[in-house]
N, C-alpha and C positions, 0 to 999 in steps of 0.2 A: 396604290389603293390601301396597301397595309402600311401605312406611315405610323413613324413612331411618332403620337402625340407629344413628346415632350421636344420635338424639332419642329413644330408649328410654327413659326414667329408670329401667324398670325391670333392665336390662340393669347400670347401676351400681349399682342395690342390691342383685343379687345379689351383683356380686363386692362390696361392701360387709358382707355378713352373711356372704361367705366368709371374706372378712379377718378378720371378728372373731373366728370362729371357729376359724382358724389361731394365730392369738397365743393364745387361750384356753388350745389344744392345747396349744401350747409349754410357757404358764405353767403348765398340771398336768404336763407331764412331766418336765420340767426344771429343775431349783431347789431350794433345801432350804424354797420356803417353802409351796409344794404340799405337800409333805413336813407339815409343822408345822402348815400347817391343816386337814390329813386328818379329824382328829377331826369336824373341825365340819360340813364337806358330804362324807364321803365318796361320797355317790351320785353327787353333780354331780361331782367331779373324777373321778370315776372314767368316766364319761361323755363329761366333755372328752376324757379318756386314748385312749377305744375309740374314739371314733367323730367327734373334731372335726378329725381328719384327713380324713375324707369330704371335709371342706371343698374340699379340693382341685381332685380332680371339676367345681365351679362354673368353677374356671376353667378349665378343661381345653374343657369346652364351650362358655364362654362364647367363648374364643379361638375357636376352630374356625368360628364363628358370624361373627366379627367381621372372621376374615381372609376366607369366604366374601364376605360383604359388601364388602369393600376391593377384596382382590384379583381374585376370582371371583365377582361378584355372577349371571353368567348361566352359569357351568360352565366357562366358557374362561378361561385366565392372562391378566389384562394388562399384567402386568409384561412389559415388553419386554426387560429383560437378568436371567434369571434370577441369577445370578452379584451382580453388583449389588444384589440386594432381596435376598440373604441375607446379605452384607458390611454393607449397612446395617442388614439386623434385629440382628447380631450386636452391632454398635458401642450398636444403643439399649436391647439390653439390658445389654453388661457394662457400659459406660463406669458409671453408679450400682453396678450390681453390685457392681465395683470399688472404687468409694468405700467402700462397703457393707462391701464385706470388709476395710478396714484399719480401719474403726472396732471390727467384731468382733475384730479382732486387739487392739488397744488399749486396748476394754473387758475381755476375756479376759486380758490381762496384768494390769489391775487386778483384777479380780474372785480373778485365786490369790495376789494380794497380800493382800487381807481372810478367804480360805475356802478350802477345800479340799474339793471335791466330784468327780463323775462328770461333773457337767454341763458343765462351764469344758471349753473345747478346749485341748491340750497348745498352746506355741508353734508359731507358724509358722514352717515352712522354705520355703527356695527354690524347691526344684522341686515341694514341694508349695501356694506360689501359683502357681507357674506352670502348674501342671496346674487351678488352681481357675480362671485367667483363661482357658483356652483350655476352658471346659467337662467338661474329661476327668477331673473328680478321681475322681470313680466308677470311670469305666471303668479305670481307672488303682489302683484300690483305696487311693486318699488319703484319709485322716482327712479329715472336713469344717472347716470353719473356722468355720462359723455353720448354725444350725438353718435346714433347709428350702430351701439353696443346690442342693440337687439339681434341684429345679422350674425352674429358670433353665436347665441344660442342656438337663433334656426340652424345654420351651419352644422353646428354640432349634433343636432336633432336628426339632421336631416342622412348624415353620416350613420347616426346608430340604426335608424328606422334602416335602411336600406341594408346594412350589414346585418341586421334581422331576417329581412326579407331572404335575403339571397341564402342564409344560414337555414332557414328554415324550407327554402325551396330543393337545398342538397342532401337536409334529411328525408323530404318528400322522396326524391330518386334514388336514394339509397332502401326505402322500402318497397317503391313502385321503380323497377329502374324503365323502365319502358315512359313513363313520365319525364322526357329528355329536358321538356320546356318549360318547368315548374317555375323557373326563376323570371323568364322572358312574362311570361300568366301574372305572379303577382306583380312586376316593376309596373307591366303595361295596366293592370286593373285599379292600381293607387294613382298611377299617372292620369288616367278615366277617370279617376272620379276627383281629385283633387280639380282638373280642369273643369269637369262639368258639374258639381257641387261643393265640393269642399271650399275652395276658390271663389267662389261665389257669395257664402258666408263672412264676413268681416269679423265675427265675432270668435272665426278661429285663428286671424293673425299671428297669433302667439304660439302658433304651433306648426311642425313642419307640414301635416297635412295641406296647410292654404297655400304651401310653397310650391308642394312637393309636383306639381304640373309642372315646372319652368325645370326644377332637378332629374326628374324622370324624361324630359325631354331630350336633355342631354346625354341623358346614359343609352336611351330609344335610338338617339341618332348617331352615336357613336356604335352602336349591334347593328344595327342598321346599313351603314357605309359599311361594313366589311364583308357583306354576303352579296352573292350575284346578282341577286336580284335589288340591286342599291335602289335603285333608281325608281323603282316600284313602291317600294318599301318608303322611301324617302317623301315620293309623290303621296303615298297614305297619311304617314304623320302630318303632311302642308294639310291635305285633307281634314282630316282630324281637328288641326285648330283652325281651321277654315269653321267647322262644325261650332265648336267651344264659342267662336265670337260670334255667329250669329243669334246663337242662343242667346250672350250677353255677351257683349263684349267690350271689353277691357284692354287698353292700354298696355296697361302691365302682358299680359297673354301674347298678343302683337308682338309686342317688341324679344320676346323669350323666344316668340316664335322664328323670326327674323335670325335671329342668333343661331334658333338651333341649323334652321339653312344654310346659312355661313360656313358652320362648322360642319358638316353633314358634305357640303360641295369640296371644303379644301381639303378634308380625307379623301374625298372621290380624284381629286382636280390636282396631278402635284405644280401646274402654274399656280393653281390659286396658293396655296400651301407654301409655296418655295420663290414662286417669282416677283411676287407683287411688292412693290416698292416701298415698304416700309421704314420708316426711321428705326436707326438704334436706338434713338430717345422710347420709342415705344416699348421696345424688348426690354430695355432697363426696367421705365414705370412699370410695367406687367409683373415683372419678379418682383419688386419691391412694393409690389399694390397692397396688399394685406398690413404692412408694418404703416404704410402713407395714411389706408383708411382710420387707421387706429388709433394714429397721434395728431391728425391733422385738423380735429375740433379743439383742443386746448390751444392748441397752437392759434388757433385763429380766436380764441377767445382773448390771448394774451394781446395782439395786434389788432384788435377791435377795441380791447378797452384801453392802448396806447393812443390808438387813435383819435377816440373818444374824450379822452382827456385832452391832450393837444390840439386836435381842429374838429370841435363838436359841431362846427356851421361852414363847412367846406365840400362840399360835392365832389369835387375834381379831387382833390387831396383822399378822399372816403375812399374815392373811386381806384385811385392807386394802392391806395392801404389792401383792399379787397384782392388786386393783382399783387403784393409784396404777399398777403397772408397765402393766397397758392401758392406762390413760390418757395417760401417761408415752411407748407406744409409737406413740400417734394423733401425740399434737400434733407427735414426732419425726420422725413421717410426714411432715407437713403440711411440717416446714419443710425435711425431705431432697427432699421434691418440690420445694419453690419454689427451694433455693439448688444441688441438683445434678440431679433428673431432668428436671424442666422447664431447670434453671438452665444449664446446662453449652450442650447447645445452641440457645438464643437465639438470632434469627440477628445472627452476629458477622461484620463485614465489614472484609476484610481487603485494604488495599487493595497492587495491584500494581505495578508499573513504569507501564503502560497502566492509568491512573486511570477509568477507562470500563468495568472490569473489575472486577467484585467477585466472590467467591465465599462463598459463607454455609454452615453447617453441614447439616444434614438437621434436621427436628422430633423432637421428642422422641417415646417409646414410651409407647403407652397412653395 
């Protein structure tokens, strides 16, 4: 019942089968070679189009889940310098981010060199990377740079807000200590209301409040599975967004909810958790999903406008191009993970005047 989340394997194949599902997404929406091989599955791409953005969702929970476990395994922060654990969340997500975004820049200057499409991003200006490196290109209403760079703000948003929450539920009980469940009161009343309002406004997308239902689900279900009363507890939250979709309901909500059950059962379940027959291919994509999501639109920009140029009027050929550019986006995965998300910080030690002194980087993210 008290499993250490970071032995899940299931935990990595979902964000494993989100990933794929994400690049899929991309590849029907964007490219002339979705375009060209319409004829031939139009129900499958069209399926990618609606609904392999759900993807998303997986991670949205699966986080929520995972910083519960790190940060707040029993309700309380233990981050001792909040300030700090959101300087360093921030470094291990842009620093690849970063990289991420000049190779989109780079492939995008090639790809309008061979085609001319909707999809290629116009060139990059200044102050609009500057607005992409400090999160705010949205909020800021910047053309994006690369598909899907938005999730790396919320992400980060959704990180500070909650290390807020929990920071300010610990000073709560340090002047009321008898207020045991300060922190359980605000995660579940943002989680309440992002589901049943905030969530519901589209006009707050760009912020993690419209997320934060799917986030807060996750950290809900992970406090949740580790008290006696699991199962109770467990049966409330299914409740609860039972409640949210009837109100209105959404896809997106459904599918987060599903998720949070998953992971909510293989904390409880250690078959579910330990015995179920998973590929290694999953546990790989899983670690390496964040570096795959990242680099995996330029890349498919670059093999869309090859393709484009060489067989503009070939379906079968598009069709293959679409299965090489996944492929093409894994293995780019794998090596963005080894030479910059993992790569970058290694710990490198640098040494000072006072050779007895070293200082090394932080570990990397995900």
């Amino acid at each position: 019942m008290h499993a250490d989340i970071t032995r899940i394997p299931l935990v990595d194949a979902l964000k494993a089968i989100a990933c794929l599902l994400i690049v899929l997404h991309h590849l029907a929406a964007y490219g002339p070679m979705s375009q060209i091989a319409y004829p031939l599955f139009p129900g499958l791409i069209d399926g990618l189009y609606e609904y392999g953005r759900m993807a998303v969702q997986v991670f949205f929970v699966v986080a929520g889940f995972l910083f519960a476990g790190k940060h707040a395994p029993g309700g309380v922060l233990l981050v001792a310098q909040p300030i700090q654990a959101i300087k360093q969340r921030y470094f291990r997500l842009v620093v690849p981010y970063l990289a991420a975004l000049i190779l989109a820049i780079g492939c995008a200057a090639v790809a309008r060199s061979w085609m001319s499409h909707d999809s290629i991003p116009g060139a990059a200006e200044p102050l609009q990377f500057l607005a992409h490196a400090f999160l705010m290109h949205d909020l800021l209403d910047q053309e994006a740079l690369s598909a899907g760079v938005w999730y790396v703000a919320i992400d980060f948003q959704l990180f500070a807000v909650t290390v807020f929450l929990l920071w300010l539920s610990r000073q709560i009980q340090c002047g009321y200590p008898n207020l045991k469940a300060a922190g359980l009161v605000l995660i579940t009343g943002l989680t309440l209301a992002s589901l049943f309002v905030f969530n519901r406004d589209t006009s707050l997308d760009e912020t993690a409040f419209y997320f934060f239902g799917s986030f807060g689900l996750g950290i809900l279900i992970y406090w949740a599975s580790g008290r006696q009363q699991s199962l109770w507890l467990l049966l409330l939250l299914v409740l609860t967004i039972v409640a949210a979709l009837l109100i209105d309901f959404r896809s997106r909500i459904a599918v987060a909810g599903i998720v949070m059950l998953i992971l909510g059962l293989a904390r409880q379940y250690r078959f579910i958790r330990e015995n179920l027959p998973l590929p290694n291919f999953l546990n790989t994509l899983g670690r390496i999903s964040y570096s795959v999501f990242l680099v995996h639109f330029p890349l498919c920009l670059i093999v869309n406008a090859t393709f484009f140029r060489f067989f503009p009027n070939q379906p079968i050929t598009n069709a293959f191009g679409m299965i090489l550019a996944l492929c093409i986006s894994i293995l780019g995965g794998a090596l963005f993970f080894r030479w910059v998300e993992s790569g970058w910080n290694r710990p490198a030690y640098f040494w000072r005047r006072n050779k007895n002194t070293v200082v090394s980087w932080p570990k990397g993210p995900r």
